[in-house]
Structures are given as C-alpha cells and as structure tokens.
SEMIDREN-425976 format. One record per residue: y, z, x negated of N, C-alpha, C in turn. Coordinates in steps of 0.2 Angstrom, whole numbers, plus 5000, padded with zeros to 4 digits. Each point is the difference from the previous one (the first is absolute). Example, Ala and Ser with C-alpha at 12.3 -4.5 7.8 and 13.67 -1.06 7.14 Angstrom:
residues 2
497250394934500650005004500650004996 500549965002500650014996500550035004 
***
This chain:
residues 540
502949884955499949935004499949954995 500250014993499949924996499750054993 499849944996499850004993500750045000 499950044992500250044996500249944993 500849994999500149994994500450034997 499950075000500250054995499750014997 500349974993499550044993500150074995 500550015003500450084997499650055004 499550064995499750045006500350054999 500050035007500350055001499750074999 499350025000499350055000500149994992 500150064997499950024991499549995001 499650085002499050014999499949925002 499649984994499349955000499650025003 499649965004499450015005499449994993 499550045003499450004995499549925002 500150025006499549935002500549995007 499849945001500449965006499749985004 499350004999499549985006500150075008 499849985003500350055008499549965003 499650055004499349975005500350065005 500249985008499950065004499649975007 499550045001499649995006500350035005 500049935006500350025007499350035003 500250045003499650055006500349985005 499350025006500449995007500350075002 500450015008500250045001500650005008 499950055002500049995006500750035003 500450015005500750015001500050084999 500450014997500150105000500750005004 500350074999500550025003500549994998 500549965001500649984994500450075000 499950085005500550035000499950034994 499650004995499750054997500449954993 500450034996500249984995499650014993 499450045000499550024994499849934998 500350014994499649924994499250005001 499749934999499550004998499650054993 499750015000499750024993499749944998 500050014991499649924998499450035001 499649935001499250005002499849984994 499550024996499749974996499749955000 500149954997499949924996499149995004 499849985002499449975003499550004994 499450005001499649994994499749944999 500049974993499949944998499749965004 499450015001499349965004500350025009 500450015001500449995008500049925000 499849985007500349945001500849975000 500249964997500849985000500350034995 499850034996500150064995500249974990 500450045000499949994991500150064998 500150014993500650054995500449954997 500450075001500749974994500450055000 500650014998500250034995500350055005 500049995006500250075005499949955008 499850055003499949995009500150065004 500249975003500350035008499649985007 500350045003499849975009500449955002 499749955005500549965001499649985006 500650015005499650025008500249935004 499549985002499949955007500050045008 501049995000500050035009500049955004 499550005003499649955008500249944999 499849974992500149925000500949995000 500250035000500750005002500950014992 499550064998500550034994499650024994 500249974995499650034993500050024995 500250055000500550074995499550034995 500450024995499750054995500750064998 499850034994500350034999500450014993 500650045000500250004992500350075002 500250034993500050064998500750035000 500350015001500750054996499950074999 500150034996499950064997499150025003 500050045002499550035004499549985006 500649965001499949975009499949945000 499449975003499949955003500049955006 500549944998500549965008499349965001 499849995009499749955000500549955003 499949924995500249965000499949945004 500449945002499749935001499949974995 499549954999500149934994500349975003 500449964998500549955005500149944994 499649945000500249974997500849925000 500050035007500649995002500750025000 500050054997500650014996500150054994 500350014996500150044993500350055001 500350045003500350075000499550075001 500050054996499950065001500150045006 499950035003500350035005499750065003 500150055001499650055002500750065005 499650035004500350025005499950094999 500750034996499850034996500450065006 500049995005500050085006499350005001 499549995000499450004996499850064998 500349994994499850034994500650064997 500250065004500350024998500250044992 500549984997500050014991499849944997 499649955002499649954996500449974997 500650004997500749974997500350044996 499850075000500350044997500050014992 499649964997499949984993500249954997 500349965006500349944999500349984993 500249974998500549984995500649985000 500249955006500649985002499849995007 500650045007500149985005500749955001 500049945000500549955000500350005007 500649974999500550005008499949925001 499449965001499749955000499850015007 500349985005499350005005500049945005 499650015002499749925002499650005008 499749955003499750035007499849924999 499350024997499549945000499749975006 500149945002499749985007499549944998 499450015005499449965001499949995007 499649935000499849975007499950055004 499850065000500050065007500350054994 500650025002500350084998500549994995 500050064996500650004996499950084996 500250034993499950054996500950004996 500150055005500750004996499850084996 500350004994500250044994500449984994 500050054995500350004992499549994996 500249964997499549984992500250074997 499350034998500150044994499350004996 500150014995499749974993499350084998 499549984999499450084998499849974999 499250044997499449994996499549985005 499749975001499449985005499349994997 499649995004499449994994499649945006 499849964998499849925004499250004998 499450025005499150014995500050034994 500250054999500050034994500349984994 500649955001500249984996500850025000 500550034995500650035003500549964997 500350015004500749934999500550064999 500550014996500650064999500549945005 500650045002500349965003500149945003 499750015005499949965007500550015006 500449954999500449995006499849995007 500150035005499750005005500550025006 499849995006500649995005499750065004 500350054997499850095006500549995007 499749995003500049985007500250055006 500450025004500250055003500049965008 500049965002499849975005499849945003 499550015004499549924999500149985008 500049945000500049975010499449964999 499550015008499449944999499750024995 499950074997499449994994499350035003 500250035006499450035004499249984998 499949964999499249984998499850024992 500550004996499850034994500050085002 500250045001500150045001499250055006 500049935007499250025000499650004996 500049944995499550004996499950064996 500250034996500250044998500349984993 500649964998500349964993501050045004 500250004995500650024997500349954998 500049934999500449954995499749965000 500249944994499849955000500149984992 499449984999500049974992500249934998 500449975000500249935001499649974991 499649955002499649974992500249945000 500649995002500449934997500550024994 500249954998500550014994500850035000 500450014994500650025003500449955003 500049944997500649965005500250005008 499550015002500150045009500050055001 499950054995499950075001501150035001 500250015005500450065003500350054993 499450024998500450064996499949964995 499749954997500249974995500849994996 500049975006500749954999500550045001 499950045008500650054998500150054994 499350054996500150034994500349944995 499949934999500249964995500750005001 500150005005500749985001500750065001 499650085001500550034997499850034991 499649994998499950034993499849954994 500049935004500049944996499350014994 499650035005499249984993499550015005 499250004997499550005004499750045004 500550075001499450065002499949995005 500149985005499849975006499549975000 499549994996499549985001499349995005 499849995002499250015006499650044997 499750015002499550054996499449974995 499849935004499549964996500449974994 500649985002500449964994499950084995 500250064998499950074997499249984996 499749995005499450034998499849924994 500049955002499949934996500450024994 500950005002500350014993500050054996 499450055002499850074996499649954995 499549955003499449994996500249924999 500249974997500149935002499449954997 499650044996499549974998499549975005 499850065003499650015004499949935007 499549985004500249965006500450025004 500549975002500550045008499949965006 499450035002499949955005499650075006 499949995005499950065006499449955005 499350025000499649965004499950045006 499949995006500050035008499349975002 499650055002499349995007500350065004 500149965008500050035006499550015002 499950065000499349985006500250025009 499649985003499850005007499650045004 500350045003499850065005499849945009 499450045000499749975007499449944997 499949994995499749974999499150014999 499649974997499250024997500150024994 500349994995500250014993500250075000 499850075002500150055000500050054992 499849984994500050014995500549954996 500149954999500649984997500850055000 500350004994500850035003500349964994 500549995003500549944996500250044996 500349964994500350024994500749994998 500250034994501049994999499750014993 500249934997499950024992500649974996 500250044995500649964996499750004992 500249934999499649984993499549974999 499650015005499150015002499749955004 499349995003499949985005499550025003 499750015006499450055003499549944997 499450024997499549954998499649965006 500250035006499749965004500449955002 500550004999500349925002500549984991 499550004993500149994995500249915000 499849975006499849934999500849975002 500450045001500949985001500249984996 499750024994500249994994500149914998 499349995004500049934999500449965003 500450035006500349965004500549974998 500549955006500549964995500550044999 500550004999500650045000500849965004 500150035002500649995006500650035002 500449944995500650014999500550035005 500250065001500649995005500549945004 499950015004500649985003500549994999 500350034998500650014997500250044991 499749964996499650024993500850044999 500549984999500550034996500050085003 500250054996500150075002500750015002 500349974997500750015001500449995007 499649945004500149995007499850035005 499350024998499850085005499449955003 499450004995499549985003499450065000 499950015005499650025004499049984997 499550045004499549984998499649965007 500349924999499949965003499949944996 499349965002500249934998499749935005 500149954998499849955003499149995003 499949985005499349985005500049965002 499449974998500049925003499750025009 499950015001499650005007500050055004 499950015007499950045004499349985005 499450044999499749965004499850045008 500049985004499950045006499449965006 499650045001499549965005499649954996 500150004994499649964997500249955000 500849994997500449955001500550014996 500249964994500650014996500649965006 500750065000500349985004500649984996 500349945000500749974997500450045000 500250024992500750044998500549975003 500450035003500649964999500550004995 500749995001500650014995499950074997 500050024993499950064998500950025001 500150095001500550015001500550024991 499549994999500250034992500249924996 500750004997500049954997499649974993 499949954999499749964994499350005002 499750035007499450014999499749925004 499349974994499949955002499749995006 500049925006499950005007499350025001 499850035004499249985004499950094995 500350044997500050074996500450065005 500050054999500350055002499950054995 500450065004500250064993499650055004 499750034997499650075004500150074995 500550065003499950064998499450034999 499950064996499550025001500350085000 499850065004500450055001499250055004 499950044995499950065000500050055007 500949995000500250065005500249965008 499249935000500349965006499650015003 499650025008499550005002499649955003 500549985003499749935002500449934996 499649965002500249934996500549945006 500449974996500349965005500349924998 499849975004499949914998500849985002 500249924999500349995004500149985007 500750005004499850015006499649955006 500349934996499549945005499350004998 499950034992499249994998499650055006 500450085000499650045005500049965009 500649995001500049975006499349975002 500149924996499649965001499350024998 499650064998499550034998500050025007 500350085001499850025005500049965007 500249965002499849955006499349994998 499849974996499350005000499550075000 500250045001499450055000500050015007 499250035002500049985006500050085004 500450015006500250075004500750034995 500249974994500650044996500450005008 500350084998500550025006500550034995 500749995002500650024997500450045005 500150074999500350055003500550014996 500749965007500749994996500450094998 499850035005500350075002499850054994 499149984996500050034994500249954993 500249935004500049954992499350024997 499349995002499450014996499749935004 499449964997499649955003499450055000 499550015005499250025000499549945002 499650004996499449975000499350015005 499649985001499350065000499650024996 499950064999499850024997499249994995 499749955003499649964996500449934997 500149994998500549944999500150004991 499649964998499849994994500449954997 500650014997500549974999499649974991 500349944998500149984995500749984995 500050044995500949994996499749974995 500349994994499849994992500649974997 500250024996500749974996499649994994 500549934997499849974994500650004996 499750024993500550024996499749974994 500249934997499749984993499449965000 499949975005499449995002499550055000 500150055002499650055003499950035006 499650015003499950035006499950075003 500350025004500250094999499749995009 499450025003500150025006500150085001 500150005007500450065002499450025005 499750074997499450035007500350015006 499849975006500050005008500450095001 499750054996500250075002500850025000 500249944996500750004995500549995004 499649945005500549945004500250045006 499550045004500350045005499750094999 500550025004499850095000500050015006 499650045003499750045007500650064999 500249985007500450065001499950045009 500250055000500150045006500649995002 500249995008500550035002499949985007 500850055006499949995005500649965002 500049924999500449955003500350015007 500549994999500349995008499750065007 499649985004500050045004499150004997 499749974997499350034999499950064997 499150015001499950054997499949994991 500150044996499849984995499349994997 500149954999499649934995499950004994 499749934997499949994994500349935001 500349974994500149944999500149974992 499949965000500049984992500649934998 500450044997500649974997499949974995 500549934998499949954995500450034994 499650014996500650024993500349954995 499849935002500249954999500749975003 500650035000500649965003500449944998 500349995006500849944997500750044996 500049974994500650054996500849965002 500550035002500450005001500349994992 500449955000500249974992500550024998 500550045005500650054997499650054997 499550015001499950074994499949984994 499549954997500149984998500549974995 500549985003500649974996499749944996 499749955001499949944994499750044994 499750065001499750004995499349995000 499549995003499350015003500249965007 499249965000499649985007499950035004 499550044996499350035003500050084997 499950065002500050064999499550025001 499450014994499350015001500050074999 499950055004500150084998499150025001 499950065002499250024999499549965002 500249955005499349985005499849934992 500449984996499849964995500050034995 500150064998500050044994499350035000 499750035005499250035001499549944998 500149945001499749954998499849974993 500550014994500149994997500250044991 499649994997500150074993500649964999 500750054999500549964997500550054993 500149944996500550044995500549954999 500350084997501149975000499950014995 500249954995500249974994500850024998 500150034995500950005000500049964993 499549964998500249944994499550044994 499749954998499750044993500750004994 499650064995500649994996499649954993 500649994997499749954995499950054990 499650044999500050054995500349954994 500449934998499949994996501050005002 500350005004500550015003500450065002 499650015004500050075006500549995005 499849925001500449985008499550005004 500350015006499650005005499949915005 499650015001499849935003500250025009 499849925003500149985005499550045005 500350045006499650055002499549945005 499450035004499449955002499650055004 499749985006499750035004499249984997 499450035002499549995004499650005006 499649965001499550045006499449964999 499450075003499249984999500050015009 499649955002499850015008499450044998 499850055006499950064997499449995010 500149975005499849995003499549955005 499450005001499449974999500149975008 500149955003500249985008499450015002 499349984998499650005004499750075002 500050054993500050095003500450035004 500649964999500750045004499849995007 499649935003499949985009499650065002 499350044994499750055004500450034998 500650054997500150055000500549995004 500449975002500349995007499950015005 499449965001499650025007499650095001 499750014994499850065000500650064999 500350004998500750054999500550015006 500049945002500449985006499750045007 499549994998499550045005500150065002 499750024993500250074998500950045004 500249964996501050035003500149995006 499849975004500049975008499650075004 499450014996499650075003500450055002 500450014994500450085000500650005004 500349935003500750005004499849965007 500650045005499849995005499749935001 499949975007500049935003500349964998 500049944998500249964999500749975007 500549974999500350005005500049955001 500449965008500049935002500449974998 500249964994500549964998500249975004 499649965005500549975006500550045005 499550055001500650065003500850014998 499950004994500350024994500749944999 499849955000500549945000500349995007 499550005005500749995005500350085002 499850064997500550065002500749994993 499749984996500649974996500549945002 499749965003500849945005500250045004 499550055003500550035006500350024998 500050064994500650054997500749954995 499849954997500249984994500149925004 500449965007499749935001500349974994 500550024995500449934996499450004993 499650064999499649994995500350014993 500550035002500450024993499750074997 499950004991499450074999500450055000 499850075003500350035004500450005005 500149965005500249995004500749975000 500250004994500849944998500550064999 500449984995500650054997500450025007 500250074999500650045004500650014996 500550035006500550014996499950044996 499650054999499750064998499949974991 499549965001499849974995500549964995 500649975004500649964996500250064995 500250075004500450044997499850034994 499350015001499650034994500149954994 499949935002499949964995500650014997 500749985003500450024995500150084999 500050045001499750064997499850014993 499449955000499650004995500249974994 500549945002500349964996500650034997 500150035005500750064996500149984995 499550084995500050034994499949954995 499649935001499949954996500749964997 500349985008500949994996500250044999 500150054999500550054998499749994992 499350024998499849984994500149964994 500449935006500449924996500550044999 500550055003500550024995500150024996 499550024996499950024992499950095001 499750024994499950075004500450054997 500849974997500750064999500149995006 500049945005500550015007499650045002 499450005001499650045005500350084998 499950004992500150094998500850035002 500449955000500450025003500250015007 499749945005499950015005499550065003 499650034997499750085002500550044998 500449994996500450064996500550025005 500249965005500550005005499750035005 499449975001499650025007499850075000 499850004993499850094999500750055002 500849974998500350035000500650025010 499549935002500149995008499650065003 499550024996499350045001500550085001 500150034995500350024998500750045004 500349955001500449995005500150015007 499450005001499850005008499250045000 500050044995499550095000499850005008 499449985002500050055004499849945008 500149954997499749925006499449984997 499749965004499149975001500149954994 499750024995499849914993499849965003 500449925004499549975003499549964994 500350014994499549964995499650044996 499850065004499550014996499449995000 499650004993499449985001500049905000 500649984999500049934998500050004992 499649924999500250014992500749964996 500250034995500550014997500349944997 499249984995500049954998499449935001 500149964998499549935002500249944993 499349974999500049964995500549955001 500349964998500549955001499649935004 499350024999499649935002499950035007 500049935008499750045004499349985003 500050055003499249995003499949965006 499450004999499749965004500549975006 499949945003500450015007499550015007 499450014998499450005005499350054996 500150055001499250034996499549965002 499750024996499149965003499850055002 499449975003499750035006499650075000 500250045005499850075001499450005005 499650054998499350015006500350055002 500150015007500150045002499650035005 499249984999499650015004499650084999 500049994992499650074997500250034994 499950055000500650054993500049984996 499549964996500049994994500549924995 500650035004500349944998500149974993 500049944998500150004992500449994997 500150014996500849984995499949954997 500649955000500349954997500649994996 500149934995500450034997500449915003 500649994998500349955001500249964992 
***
C-alpha cells in the first residue's frame, strides 16, 4: 500500500535487466471450478498495438472491465493473479494448487486473515521461490491461504490471489514477519525485486484498457522499470507527491486534486477529510483493485439531482440513468485535466427487478463514498472508471547513485483520453451493447415498485435484527485480535482441549476464523452490484 523504505535487500541473485513490459490481453469469464493455471502466453510481438519488449512478458487478462490479473510462477505452476494497487500483500489460495508449497522454505506459525472492502483471506505466511515476469525473487513471503469469504469474483475470473503493489508499511506479512524475527524478510514482492537491483528505476507504469469499446486492437500494459512508448510523454508529466509522503505512517498511493468537474462544472471541495490538507483540495486514492470510483457524499448528491430521469433503487442501493445519457466527469490534478469517457460513467446491465420481466438498465459507476471506510485517509477513491482514462506510474522514489538513498516516492498521470472521440464511441458502442441485451426497462416502473417495497428508502431495505447480529459476529474476531495474540493462543489451547473433552458434539465454530489483524474493518463495505455476476473486488 506505501512506498518501500527498505534498503537491506532481501533477493541475493541480481537481476540482469530490470526493465519488465507485460501486455494485457483481453479475456472473457471461464469456470472458476477448474483449478488448472494459466499457461504463459508468449510476450506479443513488437509492432502489436500498446506493445513493447523488455526483459520478460506475460498475459495479463482484462475480465469484463471489472478485474485485471496476470500471472507469477512457483515452481512449475502458474497463479493467475490480481494487480491491486491498493494493497501490498501476496496472497494466493493454495487449496488450489495442490503441493504448490511443498518446496517451500519456511512454513511459519504466523497467520493472519487479511480483510478488504468485500471479503477476507485467512491463512499462514510461508516463505518459497516465486518468479514475478520472468524475473525470480528466492524467498518471498506470502500468505498461502486455506480460506477466503467474498472472494467469489476472483475466482469467476479465473485468479487465485492477489498481488498487492504498495509498499511494506501496510503490508500484514510485513510487520507481522518484522515483528516476530525482527528483520526484513517479509518484504512485498516489488520491494525484492527493486532491492535485488537498486540501481535500476523502481517505479511500475499501468494502461487499462477497455472492453465494449471501438478500440478493439489496443491492450493495456503492466511494465516495471519501463514505459509503453505510446504513452512515453508521462515522462514529461509533473510529479505528485503523495498524500501522505512519510512511509512510516502508512501512506498509501494517494495524492492531493484540485478539482472535480461534473456536468461541465467545477464543483467546490469541501473540508478535506485528511488532515493538513489545504482548503478548496481533497485527497484522491488511486486503486487498481477498485471498480468503480467514488466521490464525496454531498459532491454525488448534489450532482445526481441534477441529472435528468436518475432513479435510485433503495432495495438494490444502485442509482440507473438512461441509457443514452452522456454524462460528463474530469478530475484536475496539478492543473491538469483528466476527462473520463461517457462508457466509464455507466454500465448496461440485465436483470429481472421486482415483479418485471428482465430488462436492461444502466447503472452509475460513479457513487457517494461513505467516509468510515475511508478513515481520514482519502476523499475520493478513483478505482478503474479513472484508471482506464489515464497512463499512470507509481513511483517508490528515485534513488540517488551518488548516496543510494532513495528519494520521495511521486505518482504520474498522462490523460490518455480524446472527449471529443469518446461522444462517438459512446454513442456507437453504447448502441452496440444495448443490441445484444434484452429491452431497455421502465425506470419510472421501477422507482415506484421500489417505495412500495422499501417506503423509508433505506438501501436494502433498513437493517434487521439479523444484520445487528452478524455485525457483531463480525466484529468479534477483530476484538479478540486487541488482546494480543498469546491470549488468543492460549485461549484456543483451552477450547481445543474443551474439544476434546466433549468428542463427539457439533463445532459450532467451525469454519470461523481464528485469527484477525488487530486493525478493524470497515464499518460499512462499499457498494456491491448485486445485479450481475461479475462483481468486483475492492480493497479498503
């Protein structure tokens, strides 16, 4: 989740070259039951559009605009993964891959149960060889995973894990390996790979590209070291300081925005929720493993009132547009202007509402963010709908060859997006997707079968008792967590021996998890589609 200042490297073998070019492909849902890895795809060839060389390539799959995975190695076998620039942990779901550990080097009594805005990955940190685009990192810490909640869409896609490209101050297995063996092996995988080569640049540049679109030949890229030559001109761009520049305090790849523009209208920032940040500013994530983007909640409000037929379906918590309905966004970042293509802002979907038959409607992927998730650290959480628009690279700080400190880590972005081409690919595209799915439905229908089902307007229908109890359910494992984790080891040692004791009665905790990070989560997820399979993953 933050710049890397670790300068002890953990990877002996020097890389030969540090440059890494990997061309995304597109690719369509397969069967999540099938546990066979991808096989590598061969590197694309030079003269492809959105294409380079460099020092090794991979596939790297765009599933339905939604999740954007590649792959890494262990032994023989190939995980397909998430990029998630929104958090720094390894993690792979290794019932999977049966044996895929079994060359391990160390399986630690470390375990952990990673939670994100939707789900959760509990397992053991244990330490193997891996290998990241052809390039092999010896001892990689990694959280082998024995049970996941909510990961269901990784899983349709067809990914196993999640490659976290933040730094280690937020990384989980960091701090816990620092913390029981007191040094760095705990590392991220990027931090390995940078402090294999620290000559070299340590920085990681992203193009997403966009499925449903006219641009049928583009495929986005994932390069470390490097940059795609077609968006070479980033280079020129400003540089942008995090948000929270110290590493030590868990900054994140986030930084400050002057502006929000909507409708073709800059709309006044309010109080930023992060402190020291100056007034009429706000703080904007930038997150990889976000699908959709999310504002604050009076800036959405007071936006969606002005769009004209927006209808909000309390019972799904989604707002639907019409389906022609040529929205205008643009964030300014440095005095720069980033517009967002019309195809970003909403997505056509199928379903059968209420008592109708099923329809088509098209959902805003523009929302109001709830600010507990958040926590004060970020405004605005820009996930894919602003990343597709934008070539962007994460900077973890140059180093200085006459030193070999590492500098103040800094973002980029190239607006990669032409507004006046994107109205006719909108319209034409839009057309297009609208062909292949049922009829369009009645929003009006739609809004008042929603007061009749839902009168208080609360989304999903207003909490139950049902839903109190889960919550603290859920909250459980997290206090128990604050009581350090000897009480806890002791506290199982008892329960296994209560187990034991009573041979032969129903575990009512089984299948619950064991452990939980000390920090807790969320008090409200963000928002789920529960309209159509291809839900996304987020990170918190």
């Amino acid at each position: 989740m933050r710049p890397s200042a670790v300068t002890v490297p953990l990877v002996a073998a020097a890389l030969a070259h540090a440059a890494l070019h990997v061309p995304v492909t597109r690719y369509h849902k397969r069967d999540a039951s099938s546990a066979v890895p991808f096989n590598r795809v061969a590197a694309a060839a030079s003269n492809s559009p959105g294409t380079t060389t460099g020092f090794g390539s991979l596939s790297v799959i765009n599933s339905q605009n939604i999740l954007y995975i590649t792959d890494l190695t262990i032994g023989n076998t190939n995980i397909p993964i998430i990029l998630d620039t929104g958090s720094t942990d390894l993690w792979i779901d290794v019932t999977k891959f049966p044996g895929l550990l079994s060359n391990a080097q160390n399986h630690t009594d470390i375990a952990l149960n990673l939670t994100y805005g939707i789900g959760s990955a509990l397992g053991f940190v244990s330490v193997t060889d891996i290998e990241f685009a052809d390039i092999p990192v010896p001892n990689q810490a990694l959280l082998a995973v024995l049970k996941t909640d909510q990961q269901d869409a990784l899983y349709d896609a067809g990914a196993f894990g999640i490659l976290g490209l933040g730094s280690n101050t937020l990384s989980n297995i960091y701090l816990a390996m620092q913390k029981k063996y007191g040094d760095n092996r705990g590392q991220s995988v990027l931090s390995n790979i940078f402090s294999a080569n620290a000559s070299e640049p340590n920085h990681f540049a992203i193009f997403l590209d966009r499925m449903g679109d006219l641009d049928n030949s583009a495929h986005g890229t994932f390069s470390l070291g490097t940059y795609n030559p077609s968006y070479s001109a980033v280079q020129n761009q400003p540089e942008l300081p995090l948000a929270v520049p110290d590493a030590s305090s868990g900054a994140r790849w986030s930084t400050v925005i002057d502006a929000v523009e909507l409708s073709g209208k800059n709309v006044t920032l309010g109080k930023s929720t992060v402190s020291g940040v100056q007034s009429g500013k706000a703080v904007a994530l930038f997150d990889t493993g976000a699908t959709l983007m999310y504002i604050p909640k009076d800036m959405a409000d007071t936006w969606f009132k002005s769009i004209p037929d927006i209808v909000y379906v309390s019972t799904q918590d989604v707002y639907f547009v019409p389906c022609n309905a040529e929205l205008e966004v643009a964030i300014w970042i440095k005095g720069n202007r980033y517009p967002i293509h019309p195809l970003d802002i909403t997505k056509p979907v199928a379903a059968p509402l209420f008592s109708f038959p099923n329809s088509t409607y098209c959902m805003m992927q523009i929302l109001p963010m709830d600010t507990s998730i958040s926590d004060g650290a970020f405004d605005l959480w820009l996930g894919e709908v602003f990343l597709r628009n934008a070539y962007s690279v994460f900077d973890f700080g140059d180093t200085d060859p006459s030193t070999n400190k590492t500098g103040v880590p800094y973002m980029k972005f190239l607006s990669i997006t032409d507004e006046n081409a994107a109205t006719g690919d909108f319209r034409t595209s839009r057309n297009q997707s609208l062909a292949a799915l049922p009829a369009l439905g009645n929003l009006t229908a739609v809004a008042a079968a929603d007061k009749q089902t839902n009168p208080s307007g609360t989304p999903g229908g207003g909490p139950s008792v049902e839903d109190d109890v889960n919550k603290l359910v859920g909250w459980a494992p997290a206090m128990l967590g604050l009581l350090g984790f000897n009480a806890l080891a002791l506290l199982m040692l008892v329960v296994i021996g209560v187990m034991l004791l009573r041979r032969g009665k129903r575990d009512t905790s089984a299948g619950a998890p064991r452990y939980q990070p000390v920090h807790l989560p969320p008090k409200h997820a963000p928002y789920e589609e529960p309209l159509y399979e291809e839900h996304r993953y987020n990170d918190a």
